[in-house]
C-alpha positions as semicolon CSV with decimal commas, in nm:
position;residue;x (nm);y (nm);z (nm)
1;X;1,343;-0,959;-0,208
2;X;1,673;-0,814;-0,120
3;X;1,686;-0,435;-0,129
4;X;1,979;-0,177;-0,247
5;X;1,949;0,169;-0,164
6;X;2,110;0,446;-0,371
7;X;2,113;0,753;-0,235
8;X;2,076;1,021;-0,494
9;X;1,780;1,222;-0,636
10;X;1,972;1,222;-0,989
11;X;1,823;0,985;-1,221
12;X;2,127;1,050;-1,488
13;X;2,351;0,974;-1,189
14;X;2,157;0,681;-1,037
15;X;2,190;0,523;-1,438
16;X;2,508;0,591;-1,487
17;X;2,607;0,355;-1,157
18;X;2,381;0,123;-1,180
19;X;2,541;-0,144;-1,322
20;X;2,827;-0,072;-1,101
21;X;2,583;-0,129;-0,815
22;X;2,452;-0,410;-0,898
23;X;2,805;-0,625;-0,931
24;X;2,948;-0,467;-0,605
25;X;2,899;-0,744;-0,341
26;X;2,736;-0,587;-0,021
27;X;2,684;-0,805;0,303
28;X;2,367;-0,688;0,485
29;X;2,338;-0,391;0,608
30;X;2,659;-0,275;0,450
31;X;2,747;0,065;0,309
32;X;2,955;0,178;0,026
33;X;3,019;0,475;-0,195
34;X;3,039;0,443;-0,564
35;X;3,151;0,715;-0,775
36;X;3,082;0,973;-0,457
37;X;2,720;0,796;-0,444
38;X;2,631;0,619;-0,153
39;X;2,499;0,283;-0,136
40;X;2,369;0,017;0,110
41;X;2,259;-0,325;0,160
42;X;1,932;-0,258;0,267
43;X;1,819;-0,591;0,396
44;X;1,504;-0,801;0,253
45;X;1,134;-0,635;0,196
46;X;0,860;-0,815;0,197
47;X;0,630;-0,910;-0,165
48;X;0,370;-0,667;-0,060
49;X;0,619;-0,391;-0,020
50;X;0,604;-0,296;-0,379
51;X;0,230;-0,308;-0,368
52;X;0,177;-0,063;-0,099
53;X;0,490;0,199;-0,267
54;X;0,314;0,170;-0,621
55;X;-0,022;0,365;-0,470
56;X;0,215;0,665;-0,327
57;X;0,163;0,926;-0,559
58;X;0,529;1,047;-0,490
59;X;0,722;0,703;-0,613
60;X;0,828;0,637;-0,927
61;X;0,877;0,248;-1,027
62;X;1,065;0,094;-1,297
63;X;1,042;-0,311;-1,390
64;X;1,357;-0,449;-1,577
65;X;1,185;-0,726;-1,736
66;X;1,453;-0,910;-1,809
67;X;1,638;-0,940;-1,498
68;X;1,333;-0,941;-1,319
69;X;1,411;-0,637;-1,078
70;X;1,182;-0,370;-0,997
71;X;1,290;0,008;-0,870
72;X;1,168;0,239;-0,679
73;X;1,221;0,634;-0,674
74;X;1,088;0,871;-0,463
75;X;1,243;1,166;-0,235
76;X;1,600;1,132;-0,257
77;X;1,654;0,748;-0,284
78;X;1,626;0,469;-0,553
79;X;1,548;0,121;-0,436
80;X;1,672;-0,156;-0,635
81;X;1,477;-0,483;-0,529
82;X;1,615;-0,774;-0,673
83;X;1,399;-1,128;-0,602
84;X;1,618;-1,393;-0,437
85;X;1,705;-1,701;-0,575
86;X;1,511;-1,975;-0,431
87;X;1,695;-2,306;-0,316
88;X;1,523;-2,621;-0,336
89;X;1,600;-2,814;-0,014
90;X;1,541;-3,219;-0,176
């Protein structure tokens, strides 16, 4: 799963960007600022990753069903971990 970091504790802030976020192209490991907020191609987490952050009593996650993406909130960062799209070698 790729991962986007957004670094802000502001949930109002964090929604009001989000879609902003996720249609600004990032190569890995590449940092930007949008709307003062900074954000960054955080490379790929593994499947389990999500796993071990949902038993932290201090992380917050959020599923949006229908794009498939998951969340993640705690301290002052929200991961956005989108599922690649797997190509079918024939």
């Amino acid at each position: 799963m790729k991962c986007i970091a957004v670094y802000t504790n502001d949930f109002e802030v964090f929604s009001d960007i989000y879609e902003k976020v996720l249609n600004t192209p990032l190569a890995e490991n590449e940092e930007t600022e949008i709307e003062g907020i900074v954000v960054s191609e955080a490379g790929e987490v593994p499947e389990h990753y999500v796993e071990r952050m949902k038993v932290k009593p201090d992380v917050v996650v959020m599923k949006v069903r229908e794009k498939d993406i998951t969340i993640l909130q705690h301290g002052e960062v929200f991961e956005i971990l989108i599922p690649e799209k797997e190509s079918v070698v024939h």
